[in-house]
C-alpha positions as CSV (number, residue, x, y, z in Angstrom):
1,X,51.8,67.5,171.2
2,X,53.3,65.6,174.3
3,X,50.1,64.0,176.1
4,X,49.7,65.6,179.8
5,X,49.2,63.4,182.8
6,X,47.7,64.5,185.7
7,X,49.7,65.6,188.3
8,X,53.4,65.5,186.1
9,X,53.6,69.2,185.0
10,X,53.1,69.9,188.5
11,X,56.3,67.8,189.8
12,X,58.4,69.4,186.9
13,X,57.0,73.1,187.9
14,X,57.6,72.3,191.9
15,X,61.1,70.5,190.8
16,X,62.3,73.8,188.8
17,X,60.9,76.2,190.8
18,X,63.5,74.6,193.5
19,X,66.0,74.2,191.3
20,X,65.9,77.9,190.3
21,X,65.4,79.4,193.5
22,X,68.6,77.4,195.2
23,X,70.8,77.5,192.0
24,X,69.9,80.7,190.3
25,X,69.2,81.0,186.9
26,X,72.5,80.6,185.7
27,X,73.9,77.7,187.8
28,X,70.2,75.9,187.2
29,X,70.0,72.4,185.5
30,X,67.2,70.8,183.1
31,X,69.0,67.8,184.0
32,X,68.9,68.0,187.7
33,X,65.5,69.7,187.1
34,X,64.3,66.8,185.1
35,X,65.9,63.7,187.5
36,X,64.0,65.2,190.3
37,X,60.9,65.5,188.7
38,X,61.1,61.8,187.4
39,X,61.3,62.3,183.7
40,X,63.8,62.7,180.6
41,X,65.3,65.7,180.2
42,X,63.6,65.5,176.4
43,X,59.8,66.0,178.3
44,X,60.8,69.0,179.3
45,X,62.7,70.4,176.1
46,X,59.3,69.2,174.6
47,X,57.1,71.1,177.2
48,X,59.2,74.4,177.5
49,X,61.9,74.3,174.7
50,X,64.5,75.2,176.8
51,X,65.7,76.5,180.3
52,X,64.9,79.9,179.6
53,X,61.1,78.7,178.1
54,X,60.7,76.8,181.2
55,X,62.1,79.8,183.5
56,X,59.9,82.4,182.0
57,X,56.8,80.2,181.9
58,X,57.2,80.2,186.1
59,X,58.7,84.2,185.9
60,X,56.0,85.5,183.6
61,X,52.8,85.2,185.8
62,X,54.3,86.6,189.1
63,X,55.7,89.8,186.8
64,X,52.6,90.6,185.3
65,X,50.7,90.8,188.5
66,X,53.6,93.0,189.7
67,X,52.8,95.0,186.8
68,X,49.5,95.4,187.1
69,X,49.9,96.4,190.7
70,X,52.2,99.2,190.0
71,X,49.6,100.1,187.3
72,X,47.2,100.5,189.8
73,X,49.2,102.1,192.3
74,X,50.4,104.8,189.7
């Protein structure tokens, strides 16, 4: 397992969420992702396996709480 330094998932989270918000999903890059962020495009592929690992790991927390709100509110 890659070793985790504090502070450098953060910078690749905060460097794709930018990426993916400006870009869209489609038009985002684990390239431009990973130059921003300081590190080889391989960390990343290592972390998330691929754009749409890496996508769904930021996606997947915001849509389960919007789940669970409409679960409450139905």
């Amino acid at each position: 397992m890659a070793s985790r330094i504090e502070g450098f998932d953060a910078r690749i989270i905060a460097c794709a969420k930018e990426e993916f918000l400006n870009k869209g999903y489609a038009d985002a890059s684990i390239r431009t992702i990973a130059q921003n962020a300081g590190v080889s495009t391989s960390t990343i592929y290592t972390r998330y396996s691929d754009k749409e690992g890496l996508f769904r790991f930021l996606v997947e927390p915001a849509a389960e709480g919007l789940k669970e709100l409409l679960r409450q509110l139905l």
